[in-house]
N, C-alpha and C positions, 0 to 999 in steps of 0.2 A: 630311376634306375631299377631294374630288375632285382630283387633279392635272390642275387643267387652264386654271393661271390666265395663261401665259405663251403663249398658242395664236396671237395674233394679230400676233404679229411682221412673218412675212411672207404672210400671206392678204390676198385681193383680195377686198375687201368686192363687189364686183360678182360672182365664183364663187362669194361665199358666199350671196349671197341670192337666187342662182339657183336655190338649191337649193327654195326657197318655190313654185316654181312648179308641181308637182305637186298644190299647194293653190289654187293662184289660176285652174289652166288650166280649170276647171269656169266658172268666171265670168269668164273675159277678154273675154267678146263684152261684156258688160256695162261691164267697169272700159274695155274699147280706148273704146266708146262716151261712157264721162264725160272721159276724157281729148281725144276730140275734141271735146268740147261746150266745153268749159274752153279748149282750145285757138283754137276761135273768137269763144271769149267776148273771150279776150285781145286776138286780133286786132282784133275793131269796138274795144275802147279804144284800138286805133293809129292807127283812122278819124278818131276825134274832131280830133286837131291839125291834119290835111287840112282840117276840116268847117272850122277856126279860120280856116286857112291864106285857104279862100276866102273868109270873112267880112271877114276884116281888108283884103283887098288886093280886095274885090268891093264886097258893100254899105257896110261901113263909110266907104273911101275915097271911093265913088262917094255919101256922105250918103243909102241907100235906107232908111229904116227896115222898109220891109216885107219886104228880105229879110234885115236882121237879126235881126228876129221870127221869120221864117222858118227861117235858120240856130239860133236857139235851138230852135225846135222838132226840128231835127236831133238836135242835142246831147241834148236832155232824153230823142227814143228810143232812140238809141245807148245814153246811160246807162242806158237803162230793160233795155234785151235783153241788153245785159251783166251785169248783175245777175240777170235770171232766167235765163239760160242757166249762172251758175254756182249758181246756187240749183235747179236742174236737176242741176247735174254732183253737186250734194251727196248730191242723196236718191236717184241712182242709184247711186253707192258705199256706200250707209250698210248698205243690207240686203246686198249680197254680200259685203262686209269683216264683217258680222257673222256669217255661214256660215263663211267662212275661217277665224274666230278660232277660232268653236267645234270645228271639224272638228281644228284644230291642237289642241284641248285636249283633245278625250277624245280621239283616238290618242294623246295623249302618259299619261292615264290609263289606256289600253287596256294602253300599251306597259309599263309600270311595273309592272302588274300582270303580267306575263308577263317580267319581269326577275329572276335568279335572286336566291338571299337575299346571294350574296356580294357581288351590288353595293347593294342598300341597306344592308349592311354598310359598305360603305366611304362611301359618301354621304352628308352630312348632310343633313335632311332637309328645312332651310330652302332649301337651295341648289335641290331639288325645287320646293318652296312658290315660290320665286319664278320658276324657269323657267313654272312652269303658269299665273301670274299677270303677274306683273309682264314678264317680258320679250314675252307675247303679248300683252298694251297695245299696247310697242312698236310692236311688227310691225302690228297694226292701224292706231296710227299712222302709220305709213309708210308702207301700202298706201295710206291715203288721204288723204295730204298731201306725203310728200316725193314718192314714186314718179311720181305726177302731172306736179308741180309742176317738178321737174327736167325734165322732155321739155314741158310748157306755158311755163315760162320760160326754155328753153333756146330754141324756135319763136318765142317772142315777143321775144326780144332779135337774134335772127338778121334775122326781117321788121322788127324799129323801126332797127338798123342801116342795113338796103338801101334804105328808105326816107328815111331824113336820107341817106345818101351818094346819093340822086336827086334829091335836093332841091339839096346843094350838097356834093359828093365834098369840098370844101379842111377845111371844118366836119367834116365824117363822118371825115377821117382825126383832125382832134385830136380827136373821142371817143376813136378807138380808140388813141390810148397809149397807155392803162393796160391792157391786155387782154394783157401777159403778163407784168408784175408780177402784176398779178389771180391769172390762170394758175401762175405759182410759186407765191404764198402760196396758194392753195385747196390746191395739191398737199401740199407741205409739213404741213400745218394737219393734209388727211386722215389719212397715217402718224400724226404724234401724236396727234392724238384717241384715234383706236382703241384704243393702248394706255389712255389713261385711262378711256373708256369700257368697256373690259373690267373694269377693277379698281375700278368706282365698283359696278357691274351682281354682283362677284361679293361685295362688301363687304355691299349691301344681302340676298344670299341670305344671310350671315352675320348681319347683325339678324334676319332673320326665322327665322333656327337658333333666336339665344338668347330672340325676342318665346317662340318654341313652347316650352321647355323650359322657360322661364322660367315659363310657364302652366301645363304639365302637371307641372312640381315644387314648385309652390308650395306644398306642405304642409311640403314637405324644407325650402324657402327660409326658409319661417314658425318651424318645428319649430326650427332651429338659429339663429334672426337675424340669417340671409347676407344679408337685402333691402338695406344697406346697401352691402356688396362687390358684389351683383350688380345694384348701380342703377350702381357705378364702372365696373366691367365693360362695362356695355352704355354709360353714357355715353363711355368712353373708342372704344368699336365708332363710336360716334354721330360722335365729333369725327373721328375719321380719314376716314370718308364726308363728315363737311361737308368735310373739308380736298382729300378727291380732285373734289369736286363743285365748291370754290374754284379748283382747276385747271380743270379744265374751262371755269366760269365766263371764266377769265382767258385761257385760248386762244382760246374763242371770240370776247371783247372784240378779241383783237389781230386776226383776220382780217376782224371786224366794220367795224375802225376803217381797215385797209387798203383794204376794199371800198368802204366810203361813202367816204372821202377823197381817194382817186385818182378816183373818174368826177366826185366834185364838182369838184375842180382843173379836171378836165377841162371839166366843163360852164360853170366859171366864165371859162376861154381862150376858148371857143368863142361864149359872150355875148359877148367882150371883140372876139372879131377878127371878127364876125356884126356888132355896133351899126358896127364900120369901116367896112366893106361896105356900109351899110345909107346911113351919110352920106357915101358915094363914090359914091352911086347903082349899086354894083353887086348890090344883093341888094334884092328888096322885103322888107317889112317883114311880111308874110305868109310870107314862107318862113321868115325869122327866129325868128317866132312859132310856127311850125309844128313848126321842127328845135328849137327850146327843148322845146316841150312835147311832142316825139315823145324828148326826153331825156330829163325830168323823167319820162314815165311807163314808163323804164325803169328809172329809181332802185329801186322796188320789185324789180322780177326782179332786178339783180344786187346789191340788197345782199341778196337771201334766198339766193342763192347760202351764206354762211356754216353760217346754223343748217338749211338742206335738207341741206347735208354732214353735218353734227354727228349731226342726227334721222337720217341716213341709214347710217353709223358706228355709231350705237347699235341700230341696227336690225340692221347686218351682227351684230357681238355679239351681240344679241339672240339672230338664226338659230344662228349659232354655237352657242351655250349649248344653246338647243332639240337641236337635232341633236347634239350631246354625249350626250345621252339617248337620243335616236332610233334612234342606232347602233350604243348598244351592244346586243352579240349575246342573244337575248332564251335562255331556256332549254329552251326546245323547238325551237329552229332545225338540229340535227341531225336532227329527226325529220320535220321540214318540208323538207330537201334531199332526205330519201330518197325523195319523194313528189313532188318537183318532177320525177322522170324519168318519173313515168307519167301527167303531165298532172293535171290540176287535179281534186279529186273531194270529193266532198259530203260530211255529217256520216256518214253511214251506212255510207262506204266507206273512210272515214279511221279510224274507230273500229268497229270488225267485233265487237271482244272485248265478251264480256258485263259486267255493269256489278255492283252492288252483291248482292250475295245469292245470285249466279247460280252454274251450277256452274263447277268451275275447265274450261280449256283447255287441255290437258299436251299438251306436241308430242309425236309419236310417238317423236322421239330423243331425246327426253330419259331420262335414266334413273330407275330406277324409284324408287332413293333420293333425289330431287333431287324426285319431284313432288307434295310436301307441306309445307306451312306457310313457314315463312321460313328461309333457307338465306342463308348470309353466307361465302363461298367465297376464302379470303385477302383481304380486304378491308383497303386500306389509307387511310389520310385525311389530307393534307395544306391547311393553309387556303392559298388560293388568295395573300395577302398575306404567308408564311411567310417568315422569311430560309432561304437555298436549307440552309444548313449545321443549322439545327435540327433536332429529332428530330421524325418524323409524329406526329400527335395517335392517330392509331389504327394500328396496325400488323398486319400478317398475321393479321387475326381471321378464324377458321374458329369459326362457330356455327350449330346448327339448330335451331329453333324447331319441334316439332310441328307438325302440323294439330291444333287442339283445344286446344291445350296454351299456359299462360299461362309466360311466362321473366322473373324478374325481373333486372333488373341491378343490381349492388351495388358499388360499387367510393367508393375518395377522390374528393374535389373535386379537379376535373382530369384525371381519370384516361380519359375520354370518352367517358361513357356517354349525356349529350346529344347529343353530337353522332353517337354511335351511332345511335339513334331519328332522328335526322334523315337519315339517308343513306336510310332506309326509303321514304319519301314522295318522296323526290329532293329536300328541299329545300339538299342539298350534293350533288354529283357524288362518287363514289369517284374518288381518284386511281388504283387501282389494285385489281385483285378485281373479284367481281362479288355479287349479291345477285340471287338469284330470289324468287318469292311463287309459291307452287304448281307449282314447275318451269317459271316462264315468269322470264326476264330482265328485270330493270324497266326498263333501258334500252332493251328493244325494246317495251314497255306506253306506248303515248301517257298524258300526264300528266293526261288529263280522265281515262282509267280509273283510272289508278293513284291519284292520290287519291280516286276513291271506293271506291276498294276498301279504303282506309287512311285510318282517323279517326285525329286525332292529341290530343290535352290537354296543354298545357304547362305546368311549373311557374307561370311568370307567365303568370297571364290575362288575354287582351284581349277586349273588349267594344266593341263601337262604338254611336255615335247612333244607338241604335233603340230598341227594345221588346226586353222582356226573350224575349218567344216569338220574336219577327225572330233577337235573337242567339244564341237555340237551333238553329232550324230551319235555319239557315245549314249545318247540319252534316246534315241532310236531303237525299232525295232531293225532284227536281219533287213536287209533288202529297201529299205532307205536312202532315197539319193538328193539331187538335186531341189526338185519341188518341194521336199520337205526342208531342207536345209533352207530356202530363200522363206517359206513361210514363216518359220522359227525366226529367222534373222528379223523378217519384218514385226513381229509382235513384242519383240524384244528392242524392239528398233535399233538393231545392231547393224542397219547397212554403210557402218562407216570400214566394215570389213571389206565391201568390195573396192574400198577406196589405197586397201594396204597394197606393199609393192606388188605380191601374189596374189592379190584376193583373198578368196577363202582358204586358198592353198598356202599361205603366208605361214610360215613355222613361227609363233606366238612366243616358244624360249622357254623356258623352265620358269615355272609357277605363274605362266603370261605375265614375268617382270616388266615386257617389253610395250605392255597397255597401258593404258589406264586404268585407277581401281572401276570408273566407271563403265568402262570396257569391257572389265573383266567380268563385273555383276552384270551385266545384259551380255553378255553369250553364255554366263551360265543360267540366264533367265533362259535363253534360249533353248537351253539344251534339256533344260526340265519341260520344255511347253511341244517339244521337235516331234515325242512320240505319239499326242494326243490322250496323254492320259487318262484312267479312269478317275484317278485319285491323285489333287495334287497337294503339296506342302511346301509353302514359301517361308522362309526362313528370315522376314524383312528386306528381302528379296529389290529394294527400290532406294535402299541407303545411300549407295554414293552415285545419285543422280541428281543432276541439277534439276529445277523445277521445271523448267520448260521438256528434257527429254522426260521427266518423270511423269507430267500429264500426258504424251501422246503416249510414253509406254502402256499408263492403267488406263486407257481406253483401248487399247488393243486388248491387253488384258479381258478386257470385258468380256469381250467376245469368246476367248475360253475357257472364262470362269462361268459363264452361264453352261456349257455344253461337259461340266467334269463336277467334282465334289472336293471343298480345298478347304484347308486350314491354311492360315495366313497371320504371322506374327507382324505384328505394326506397332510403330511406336508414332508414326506421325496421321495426323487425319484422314489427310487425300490418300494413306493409302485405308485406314478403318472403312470408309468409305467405298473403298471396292469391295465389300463384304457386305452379307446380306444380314449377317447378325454378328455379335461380336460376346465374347465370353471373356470377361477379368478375373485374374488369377493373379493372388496376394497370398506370398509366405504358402506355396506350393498348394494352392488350394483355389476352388472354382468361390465365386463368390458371387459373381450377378453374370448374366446371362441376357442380352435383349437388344433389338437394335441399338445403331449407333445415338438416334435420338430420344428412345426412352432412358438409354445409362448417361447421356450426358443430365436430362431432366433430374431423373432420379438416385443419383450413383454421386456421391460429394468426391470419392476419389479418381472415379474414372473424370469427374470435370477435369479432377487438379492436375492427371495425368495430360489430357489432351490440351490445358490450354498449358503444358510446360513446366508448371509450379512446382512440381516435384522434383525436389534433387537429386533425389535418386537417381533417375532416367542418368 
């Protein structure tokens, strides 16, 4: 879980949801325009009690009936343009709050995608699922009903005020007694909410952790007959949200009940000492009528006062949560600083270096042993969540990988031969060392080249909702089609795809549940082998294959491993064996180095490893 359920202590929901404004300032001509229209809407409803005002103390007294007819015809356009003028305010927020929303949801897609692996490490993923959902509701919400309605009936209680104290100031001051009780409890009410609406907002990314896991392990659930403990589980998730929701509930009751209570008291003094007046002959019965019902239709603006706070508290959260995401530092932002001093520049001047196939770029100083294949130069590796006093997962590894030449890695579980392979493509930073590809530094290779220049296949294969050629080709350069997809399939020996109901075109299902695992690891063998890479990294890439598809796969293999540069983790022979040298790595550290028949000669643990002995594995 993210650490970041305590953030709203002391933040100003009004800095936080200022921050939205890089979202909204494309459309403010539009939203300032509904907010005036709204604004005037409210206004003519302050006209109407005037309109009363003159009827009662005009034609009513005076017995005219035609200009009581006439005063209803007032009334009836009044009501009529207040109506359409907020029926106007509606359908011009509708389409710009729906640009907003979206714009907030693919940067927040764009941004995740460009967030290193250590932070969706730490994240669960529901808590993701509901910032991109559920809390951009919110904000939509709020743009187009609290945001308004706070500055329209904030206007409109200020002009129904100045207007009953014109009417009769003695009347206008007992409304306003209650306006800082009012004022305390809104104030009060906002602090606490906040904190409950943070913890309601971060509970619900928790159901929707375990709705997702819950879904994508339901074979496991099934497999072992957890669906019982894990109906407990989630309903016990269930009742703690209704119980923080029951808070909520019950705060908002108590400033509800303040709100309406005090301006009714009030409004019910101001009958009382109005009808006085009224049989003292010092007040007509028209003003009377006028300042009742220039009260009465402020009931609405200040008992919405409550829940416009509440929508507007969860909205601050909302932003909050959003922007927790947004800010954090994406994985190419060191390379994006270095290019902020020369001014802003295009795809072509950003990425100069050649791309997949092309020849390499060896700087002039580099030297001459350094400008071939992969070079791993004291490289050390620490997880970024590590207690400070543990041992690095990878320590002082010095290894070279040919040009041409396949290395496998061999080592115990644990020992950090994945997370080796992963330092290759950047998808970890080295704490320390460095790692070149052809005598070029990877940390000075922008991350669009450097992964294409390195196909990756990892033991667990993911597959997403596509087609089985969509999740090959993803491993393709632009402009890949057909030929390539059938070559990939066949060295992966995946043509049991053309055997599905669609062929290649066959939709595969969320996480390719719908294959086999052995399925699923040969099309994603495929999809690492589709572009021809310069640079490849197999991730024991041959696990859940039987031994019969497993030999014709590493003979196909063969054939691309001779024409690329590969690291290749193995645990079992036939595949050490499709490597040209092999490097053991024990307790994060390189330890021998040689082919496969000098370390089994001379290496007691690589024997023990390969012929099984080891419990470890």
């Amino acid at each position: 879980m993210p650490p970041t359920r305590a953030t709203t202590k002391d933040r100003s929901a009004g800095r936080t949801l200022l921050r939205l404004w890089p979202y909204v300032r494309p459309v403010r001509v539009r939203l300032s325009v509904a907010a005036f229209v709204a604004v005037i809407a409210s206004c003519v409803g302050l006209v109407i009690p005037l309109v009363l005002k003159w009827m009662v103390d005009g034609p009513v007294a005076d017995r005219d009936p035609g200009g009581v007819w006439l005063g209803a015809l007032y009334l009836l356009l009044l009501g009529m343009a207040e109506a359409v003028l907020f029926g106007l305010r509606r359908w011009l927020v509708a389409r710009p709050l729906s640009r907003v929303e979206a714009g907030m949801r693919a940067d927040l897609y764009g941004h995740l995608q460009r967030l290193p692996v250590a932070f969706h490490d730490r994240w669960a993923s529901g808590q993701l699922l509901s910032r991109a959902t559920t809390d951009l509701m919110l904000l939509r919400m709020f743009l187009a009903f609290p945001l308004t309605f706070l500055l329209v009936n904030g206007v409109t209680i200020v002009v129904g005020v100045l207007i009953m104290l014109l009417q009769d100031w003695t009347l206008g001051l007992v409304i306003l007694v209650p306006t800082v009780p009012v004022m305390w409890t809104c104030a009060v009410f906002e602090k606490r909410y906040a904190a409950v609406a943070r913890l309601a907002q971060d509970q619900v990314g928790d159901l929707t952790t375990v709705v997702e896991e819950s879904v994508l392990g339901i074979r496991i659930i099934k497999g072992f007959g957890r669906h019982r403990s894990q109906a407990r589980a989630f309903r016990d998730l269930v009742w703690r949200l209704r119980g923080t929701e029951l808070r909520k509930a019950r705060m908002l009751a108590a400033i509800w009940g303040v709100i309406v209570t005090l301006p009714e008291l009030a409004i019910g003094a101001a009958l009382v000492w109005g009808s006085v007046q009224v049989a003292e002959g010092e007040l007509s019965a028209g003003t009377l009528v006028a300042f009742l019902s220039t009260a009465l239709a402020l009931r609405w603006p200040v008992e919405s006062i409550g829940f416009l706070l509440a929508m507007s508290q969860e909205a601050a959260t909302a932003t909050e949560r959003y922007f927790e995401v947004r800010d954090a530092a994406r994985e190419d932002a060191d390379r994006e600083d270095a290019d902020s001093g020369a001014g802003r520049r295009g795809p072509s001047a950003r990425f100069p270096a050649p791309l997949r196939g092309a020849a390499p770029q060896v700087p002039a100083s580099a030297p001459a042993a350094d400008s071939d294949g992969i070079r791993f130069r004291s490289v050390s590796f620490r997880y970024p969540d590590a207690s400070p006093g543990s041992p690095p997962t990878l320590a002082e590894i010095d290894l070279h990988v040919r040009t041409g030449e396949s290395m496998a890695l061999v080592g115990a579980t644990g020992s950090g031969k994945t997370t080796l392979t992963a330092l290759v493509p950047r998808l970890h930073e080295t704490t320390s060392g460095r790692i070149t590809l052809d005598g070029r530094d990877i940390t000075a290779i922008p991350r669009e080249e450097l992964r294409s220049l390195v196909a990756v296949a990892f033991e667990e294969p993911t597959l997403f909702s596509a087609s089985v050629g969509e999740n090959v080709l993803m491993g393709a350069g632009a402009g890949a089609g057909a030929p390539e997809l059938e070559r990939a399939l066949a060295i992966a020996q995946a043509d049991f795809a053309h055997a599905l109901p669609a062929g290649t075109a066959t939709q595969v299902g969320e996480q390719g549940l719908s294959l086999s695992g052995g399925q699923r690891q040969r099309l994603a063998l495929a999809r690492a082998v589709v572009g021809r890479p310069r640079f490849l990294v197999l991730d024991d890439p041959l696990s859940a294959l039987d031994v019969h598809t497993e030999a014709a796969v590493e003979a196909a293999l063969r054939e691309v491993l001779s024409g690329t540069t590969a690291l290749i983790v193995a645990h079992r022979p036939s595949t050490v064996l499709l490597a040209d040298r092999v490097a053991l790595l024990s307790d994060g550290r390189v330890t021998a180095v040689g082919t496969h028949q000098e370390l089994l000669r001379g290496n007691a643990e690589y024997a023990r490893l390969m012929s099984g002995e080891d419990h470890r594995r």
